[in-house]
N, C-alpha and C positions, 0 to 999 in steps of 0.2 A: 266327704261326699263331693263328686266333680259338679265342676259347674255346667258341665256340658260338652258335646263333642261332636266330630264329620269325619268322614270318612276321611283315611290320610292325617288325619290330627287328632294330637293327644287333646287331652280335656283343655279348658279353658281355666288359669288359674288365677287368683287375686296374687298381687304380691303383698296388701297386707287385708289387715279386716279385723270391723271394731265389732266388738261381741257387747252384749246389754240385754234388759230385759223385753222389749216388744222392739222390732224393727222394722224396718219397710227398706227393702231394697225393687230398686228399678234398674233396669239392663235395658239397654238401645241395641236394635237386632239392624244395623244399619244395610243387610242385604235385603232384607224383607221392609224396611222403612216403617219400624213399629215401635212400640213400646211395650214391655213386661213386666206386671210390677204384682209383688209376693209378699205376704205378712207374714211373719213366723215370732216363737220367742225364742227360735235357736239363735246362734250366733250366725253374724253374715256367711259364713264359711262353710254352712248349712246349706244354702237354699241353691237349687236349680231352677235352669232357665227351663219356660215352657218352649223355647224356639231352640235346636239345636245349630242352627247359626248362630247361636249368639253372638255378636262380639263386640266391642268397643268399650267405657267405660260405662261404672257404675258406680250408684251411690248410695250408703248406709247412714240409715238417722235412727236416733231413739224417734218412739212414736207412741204417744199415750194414748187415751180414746179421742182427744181431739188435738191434732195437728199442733204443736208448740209456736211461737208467732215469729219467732227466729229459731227453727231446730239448729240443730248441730251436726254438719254435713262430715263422714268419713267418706273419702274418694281412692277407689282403687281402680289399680291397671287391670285390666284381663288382656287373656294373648290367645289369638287361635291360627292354627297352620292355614296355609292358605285354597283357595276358595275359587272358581274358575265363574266369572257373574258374565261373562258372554264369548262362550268359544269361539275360532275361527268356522269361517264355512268355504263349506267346497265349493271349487271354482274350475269352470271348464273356459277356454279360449283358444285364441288360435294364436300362432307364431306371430312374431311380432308385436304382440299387445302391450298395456301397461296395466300391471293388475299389482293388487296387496290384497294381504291378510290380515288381520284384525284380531285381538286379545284385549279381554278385559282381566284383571281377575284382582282380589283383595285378601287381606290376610293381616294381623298383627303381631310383630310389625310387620310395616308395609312390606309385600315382597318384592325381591327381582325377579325379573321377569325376562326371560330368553327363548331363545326360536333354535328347533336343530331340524333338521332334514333326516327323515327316518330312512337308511339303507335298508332295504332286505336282500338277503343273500340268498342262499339255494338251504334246504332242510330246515326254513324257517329262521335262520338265525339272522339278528339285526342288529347294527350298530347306527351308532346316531353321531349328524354329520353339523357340528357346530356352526350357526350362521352369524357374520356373513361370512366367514371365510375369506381367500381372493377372490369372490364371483363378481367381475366389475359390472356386470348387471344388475347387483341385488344389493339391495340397504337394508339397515335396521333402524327404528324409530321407536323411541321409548316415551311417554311422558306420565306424573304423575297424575289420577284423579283418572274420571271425572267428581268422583267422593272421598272423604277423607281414607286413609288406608287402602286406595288402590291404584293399582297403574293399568296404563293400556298401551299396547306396542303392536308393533304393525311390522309386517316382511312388504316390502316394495321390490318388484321385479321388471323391468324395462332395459330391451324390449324382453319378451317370452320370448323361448325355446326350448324345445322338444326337451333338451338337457333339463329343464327346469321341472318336467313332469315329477310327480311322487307325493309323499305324504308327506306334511309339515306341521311339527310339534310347537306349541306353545307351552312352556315350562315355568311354575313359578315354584317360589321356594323362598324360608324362611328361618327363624330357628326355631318352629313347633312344627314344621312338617315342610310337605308338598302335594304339587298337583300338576298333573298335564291334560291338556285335548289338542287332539289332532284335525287335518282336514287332509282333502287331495288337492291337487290340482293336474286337472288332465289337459293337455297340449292336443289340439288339434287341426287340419291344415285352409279349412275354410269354415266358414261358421255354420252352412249347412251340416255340418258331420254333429255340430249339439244336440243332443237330444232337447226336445220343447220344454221337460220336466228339467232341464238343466237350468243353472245361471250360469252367469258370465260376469 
């Protein structure tokens, strides 16, 4: 039985798991900052998560009707593809500015995490334009966290120009799956031309 799953990733699997007669496994959903915790007399290998995010580690003890004074902890890995916990957002400006874009995302293991510039061409067809490339305007910035299993990166562009306009992919990836979101960013020549409902 899976332990659980998201969209873009396969289930979530132990690599090992202690079978017995009453158990108590608990699972940390660390995107939702919660705890989950399941009684069964199946084996750990049995039980699913109530949180479809679940992911991080868990842990399996015998458990009789009262709490042993030292149980016997079994500790397994779970792994889940990864997980987008705060997209970039769209951004309007004008020539010359210094803007970035912003990615959070998590996954087990941690993923990498990379930025493309999405082309579109005529009849809908697109290719994707690996960043930073030579653009002596534009960097890339990775670091790990802010939480265990995730990283967060950022596109830096200074100054903007009009060349810079389009969509921009944040890409993460692991060995149980992946994920992207995108945003825009539209180039404009004075800042009157933003709409009020815009940022910048």
């Amino acid at each position: 039985m899976p332990l659980g799953s998201h969209t873009h990733n396969p289930a979530l699997v132990p690599s090992a798991f202690k079978s017995g007669s009453f158990l108590l496994l608990t699972a940390w959903a660390p995107a939702e900052g919660s705890l989950r915790a399941l009684e069964t007399q199946a084996p750990c290998s049995q039980f699913q998560f109530l949180e479809p995010r679940a992911a991080g580690s868990c842990n399996c003890r015998e458990s009789p009707s009262q709490p042993p004074a030292s149980p016997g902890w079994s500790v397994f890995s779970l792994f889940s593809g990864p997980s987008i916990v705060t997209p970039p957002k769209e951004i309007w400006n004008v020539t010359g500015a210094k803007i970035y874009l912003s990615c959070e995302v998590m996954g087990i293991p941690t993923p990498v995490l990379t930025w493309n510039k999405i082309i579109r061409g005529q009849y809908g067809v697109q290719r994707l334009e690996l960043l930073p490339g030579d653009r002596d305007n534009l960097a890339i910035q990775t670091r790990g966290g802010p939480e265990k299993h995730e990283v967060t990166g950022w596109v830096l562009i200074s100054p903007l120009s009009k060349e810079d306009a389009g969509e921009y992919e944040c890409h993460a990836s692991n060995s149980k799956g992946e994920a992207t979101a995108s945003a825009r960013i539209t180039v404009v020549n004075a800042l009157h031309e933003i709409p009020i409902t815009k940022g910048r």
